[in-house]
N, C-alpha and C positions, 0 to 999 in steps of 0.2 A: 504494500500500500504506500502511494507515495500523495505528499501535497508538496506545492511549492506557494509559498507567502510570494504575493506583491512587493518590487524594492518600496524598501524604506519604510514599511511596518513593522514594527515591533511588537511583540507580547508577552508579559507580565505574569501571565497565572495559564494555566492549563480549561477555565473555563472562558479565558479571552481568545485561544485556541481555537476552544469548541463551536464561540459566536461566528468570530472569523471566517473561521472556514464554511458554516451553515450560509452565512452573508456572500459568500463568496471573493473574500480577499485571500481565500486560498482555493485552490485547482487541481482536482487531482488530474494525475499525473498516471495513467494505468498501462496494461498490455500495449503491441503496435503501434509503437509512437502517440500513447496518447497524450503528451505533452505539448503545450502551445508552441505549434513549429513556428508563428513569429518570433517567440523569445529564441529559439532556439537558434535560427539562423543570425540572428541578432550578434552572438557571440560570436558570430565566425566569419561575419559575412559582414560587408560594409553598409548595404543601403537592405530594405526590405525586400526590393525589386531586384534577385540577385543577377537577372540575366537581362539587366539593362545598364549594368555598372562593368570596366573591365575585368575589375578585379574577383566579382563575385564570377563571372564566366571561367574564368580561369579556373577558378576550385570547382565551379563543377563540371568543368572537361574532363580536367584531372580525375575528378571521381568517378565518372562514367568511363572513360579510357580505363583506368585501373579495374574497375569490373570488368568490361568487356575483355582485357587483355587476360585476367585470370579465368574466365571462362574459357576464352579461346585455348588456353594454355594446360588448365587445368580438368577441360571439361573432354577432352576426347586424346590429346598427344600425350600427355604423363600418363593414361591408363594405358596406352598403347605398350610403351617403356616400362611402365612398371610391374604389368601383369596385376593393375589392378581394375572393377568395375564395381558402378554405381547402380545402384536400387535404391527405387523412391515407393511406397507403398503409403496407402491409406490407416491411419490407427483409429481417426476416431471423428467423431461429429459430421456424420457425414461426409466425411472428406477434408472437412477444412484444417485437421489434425494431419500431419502429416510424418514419416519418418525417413533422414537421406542415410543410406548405410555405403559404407567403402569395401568391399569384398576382395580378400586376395589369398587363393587357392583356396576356397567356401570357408575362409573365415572371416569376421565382421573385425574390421583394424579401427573404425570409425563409425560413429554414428554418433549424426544431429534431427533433433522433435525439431518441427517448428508448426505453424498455421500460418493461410491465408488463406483472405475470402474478402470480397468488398464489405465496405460499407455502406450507411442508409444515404452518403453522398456520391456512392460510385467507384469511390479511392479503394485503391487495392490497399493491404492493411498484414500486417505479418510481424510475428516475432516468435518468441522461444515458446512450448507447450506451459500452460497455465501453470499448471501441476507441478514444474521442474525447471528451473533453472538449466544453461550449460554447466555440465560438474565435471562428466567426464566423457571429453566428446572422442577422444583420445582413445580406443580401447585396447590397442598392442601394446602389453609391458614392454617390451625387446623393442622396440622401435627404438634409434635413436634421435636427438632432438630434430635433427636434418628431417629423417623421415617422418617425424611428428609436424613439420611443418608444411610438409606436401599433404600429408595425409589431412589436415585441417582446410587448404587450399581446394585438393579434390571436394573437399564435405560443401564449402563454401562456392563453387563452380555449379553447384547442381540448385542456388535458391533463384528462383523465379528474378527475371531483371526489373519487370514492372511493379514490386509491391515497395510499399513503404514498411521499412523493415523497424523494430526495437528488439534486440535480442541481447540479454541478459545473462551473463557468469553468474555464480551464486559466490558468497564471503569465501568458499571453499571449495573454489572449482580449481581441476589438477591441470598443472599448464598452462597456466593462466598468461604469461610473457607469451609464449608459441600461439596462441589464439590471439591475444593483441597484436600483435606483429602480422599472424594472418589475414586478419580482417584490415588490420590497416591498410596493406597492400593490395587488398580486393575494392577499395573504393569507401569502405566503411568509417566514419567518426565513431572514437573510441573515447570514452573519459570513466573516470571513477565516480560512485554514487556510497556515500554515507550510509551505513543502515545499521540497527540494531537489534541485538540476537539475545534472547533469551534462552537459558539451559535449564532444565526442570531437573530440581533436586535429586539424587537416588532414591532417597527415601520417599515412600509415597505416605499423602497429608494433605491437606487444606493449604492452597499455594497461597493463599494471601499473607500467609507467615512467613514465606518466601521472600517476599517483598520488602527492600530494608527501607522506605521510606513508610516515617509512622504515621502520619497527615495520609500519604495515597491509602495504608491499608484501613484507617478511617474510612475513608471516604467508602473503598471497595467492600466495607461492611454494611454499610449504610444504602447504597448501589442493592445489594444482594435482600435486604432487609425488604427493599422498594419496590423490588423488579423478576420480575419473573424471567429468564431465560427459556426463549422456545426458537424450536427449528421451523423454519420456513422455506417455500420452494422456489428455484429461479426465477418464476414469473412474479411472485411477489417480492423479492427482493426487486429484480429491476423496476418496478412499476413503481418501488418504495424511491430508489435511488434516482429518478427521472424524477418525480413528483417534488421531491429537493431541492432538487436547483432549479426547478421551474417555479416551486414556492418564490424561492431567494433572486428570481431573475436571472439569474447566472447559464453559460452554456455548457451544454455536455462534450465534454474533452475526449471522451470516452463513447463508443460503439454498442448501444442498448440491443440490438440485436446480434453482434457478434459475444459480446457477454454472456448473453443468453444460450445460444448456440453452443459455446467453452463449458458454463457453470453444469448446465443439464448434461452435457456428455461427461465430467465426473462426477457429478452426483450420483450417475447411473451407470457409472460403473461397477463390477464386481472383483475385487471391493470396492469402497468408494473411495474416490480421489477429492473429495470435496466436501464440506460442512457449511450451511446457511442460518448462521442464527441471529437471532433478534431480542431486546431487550422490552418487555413489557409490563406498564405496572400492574401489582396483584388484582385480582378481582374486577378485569375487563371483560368483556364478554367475546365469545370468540367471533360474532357478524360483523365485531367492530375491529377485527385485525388490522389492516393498513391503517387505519387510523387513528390509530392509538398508541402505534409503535414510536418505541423512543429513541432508537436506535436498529440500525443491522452491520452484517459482516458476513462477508464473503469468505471463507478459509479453505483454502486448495493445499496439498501437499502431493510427493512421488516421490522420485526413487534419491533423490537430493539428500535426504535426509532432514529436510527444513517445512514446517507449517508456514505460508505466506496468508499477509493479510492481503487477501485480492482485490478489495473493495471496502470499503467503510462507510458508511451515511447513517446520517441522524437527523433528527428535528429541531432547527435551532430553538426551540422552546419546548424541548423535552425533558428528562431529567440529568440535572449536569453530572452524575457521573455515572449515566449508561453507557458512551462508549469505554470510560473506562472498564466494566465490569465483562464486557465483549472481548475487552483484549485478554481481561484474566479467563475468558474461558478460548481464545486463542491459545493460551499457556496451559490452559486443561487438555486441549484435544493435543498438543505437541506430548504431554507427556503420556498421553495415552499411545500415541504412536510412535515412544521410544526414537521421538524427534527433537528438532528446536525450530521455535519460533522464531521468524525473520518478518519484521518491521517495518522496515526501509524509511527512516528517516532522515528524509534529502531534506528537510531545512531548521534551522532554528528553534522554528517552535515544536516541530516533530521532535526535536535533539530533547530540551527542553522535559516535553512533556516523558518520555522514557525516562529519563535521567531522574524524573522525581519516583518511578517506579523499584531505581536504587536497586535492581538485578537483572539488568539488558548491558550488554558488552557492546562497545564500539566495532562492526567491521565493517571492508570495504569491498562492494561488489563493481563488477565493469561491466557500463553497455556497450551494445554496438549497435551504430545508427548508418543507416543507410535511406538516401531521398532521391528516388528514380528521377529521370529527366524530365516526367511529363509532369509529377508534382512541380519542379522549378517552372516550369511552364504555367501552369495552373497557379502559384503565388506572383508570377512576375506579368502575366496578360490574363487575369482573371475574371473581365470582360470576355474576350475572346475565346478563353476557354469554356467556358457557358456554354456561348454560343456553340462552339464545334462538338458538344456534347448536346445540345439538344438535337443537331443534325442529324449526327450518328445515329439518336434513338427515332427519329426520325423513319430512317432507311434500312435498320436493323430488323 
């Protein structure tokens, strides 16, 4: 779960957090680049309009040449010389789950999850499986780094060139330099992202004793005293999480039908790769579910070893510390699955608010971002591109 605050806000307490973010001075931040790609290009790129500036054409020539040339290079001559081949097969949601395997004399040296599928705008949209992070994309011990970095480049040669990619290392993904260095040279932006990981104690007990801050396990007693914890289903979570930011005015950053598509293909898996719960106060009645809820939470985990918080939303005038009591049962369901909780706390006030939970460790995950040419297109004549889009569906 990631938000990102507006510069130059600051916040004071953990329920200035909660307003903010419901208000919309923070953004989440989810799956397939759901990040505001103006801030993003922003950082790298001189004007908003990148391919009406020189300098912005230039990086992304460079980045579409550096793809193109690891495909070309990657995607049919190194299997030729290596005696290796690629398989791409379907895992899951219909399709839009997908898995790329590196095969060499039928054994699997490499394998990368990732998804893509448009969204309700059109945009192609792609990044690493909900469920798991890259950990380890790498799977021959005996490789050495050389051939760990071909073998990363074949994996990387076989993703789709039109989607808008976000794909995600996890704090404890193996090979983590050989996979930066891969992606960088396939045309990818690479940077480090802040997150915090919680470990659930050996001993099993009441995790709020866990907790070394005395004020949050306060709070998280009071929470628990107030609120009922109940499970809910994809379709109610999203409808809960849309209704949010359209209370608060705010836009969705994030893909309500591609969500929806991810959350139900692990919920229904067997087992399940996913948990949806909600925070509710005691003695509502159940016809009044969506509306009464004070919070929810997304929780997907796999073979990573880590509970992610996939989504988070609340009601800014619900009870102020339902989502905390959501994340203490984030840290129920990690120790039930002999996992840990991962965070992702990409700002200050994310930093902040863990840091008073006094048993979440600092670590550091890496993306990798990749923005096709016809998204530059679509941000730099987006007039024009409208238009060429309603043509297409026009004639299609």
């Amino acid at each position: 779960m990631r938000i990102h605050a507006r510069p130059g806000k600051r916040f004071r307490s953990c329920r200035g957090i909660q307003a903010a973010a419901a208000s919309g001075q923070f953004y989440h931040l989810g799956q397939y680049g759901g990040r505001s790609m103006t801030d993003t290009m922003s950082k790298v790129l001189p004007l908003g309009k990148p391919l009406r500036h020189h300098t912005g054409v230039w990086i992304v020539l460079r980045e579409q040449l550096r793809f193109a040339l690891n495909k070309l290079i990657h995607s049919a001559l190194s299997h030729v010389l290596y005696g290796t081949a690629p398989v791409t097969r379907e895992i899951g949601a219909d399709g839009i789950l997908r898995q790329i395997q590196i095969v060499r004399r039928g054994t699997v040296v490499g394998a990368l999850e990732y998804f893509a599928a448009k969204d309700e705008r059109g945009t192609w949209r792609g990044g690493h499986a909900p469920c798991s992070y890259l950990h380890r994309v790498i799977t021959d011990n005996s490789a050495s780094d050389r051939q760990k970095l071909r073998i990363a480049r074949q994996l990387i040669a076989q993703l789709p060139g039109n989607v808008l990619f976000g794909l995600t290392a996890g704090p404890h993904a193996e090979d983590i330099e050989i996979l930066k260095r891969a992606f960088q040279g396939a045309g990818f932006r690479t940077w480090p992202q802040a997150t915090f990981v919680y470990s659930p104690p050996n001993e099993s007990g009441d995790l709020i004793a866990s907790m070394k801050g005395a004020r949050l396990r306060t709070a998280l007693r009071a929470a628990r005293r107030d609120l009922d914890v109940i499970e809910i289903s994809p379709t109610q979570f999203i409808r809960y999480f849309v209704d949010n930011l359209q209370r608060a005015g705010k836009r969705n950053y994030c893909s309500p039908s591609l969500d929806h598509a991810l959350l139900s293909d692990a919920v229904n898996r067997q087992p399940p790769q996913a948990r949806i719960v909600a925070a509710r106060r005691k003695g509502v009645e159940e016809n009044t579910l969506e509306s009464r809820l004070e919070s929810a939470i997304a929780l997907t985990w796999g073979g990573d070893g880590l509970v992610k918080l996939f989504r988070v939303t609340y009601d800014p005038c619900g009870h102020p510390h339902g989502t905390k009591l959501l994340i203490l049962e984030g840290a129920v369901t990690a120790a039930c699955q002999g996992m840990h909780l991962d965070t992702d706390a990409a700002t200050e006030g994310g930093k902040t608010l863990y840091q008073r939970f006094g048993s979440f460790g600092a670590h550091t995950r890496h993306e990798f971002v990749r923005y096709p040419l016809d998204w530059y297109f679509d941000k730099s004549f987006p007039r024009l591109a409208t238009q060429l889009r309603q043509l297409s569906g026009q004639y299609s």
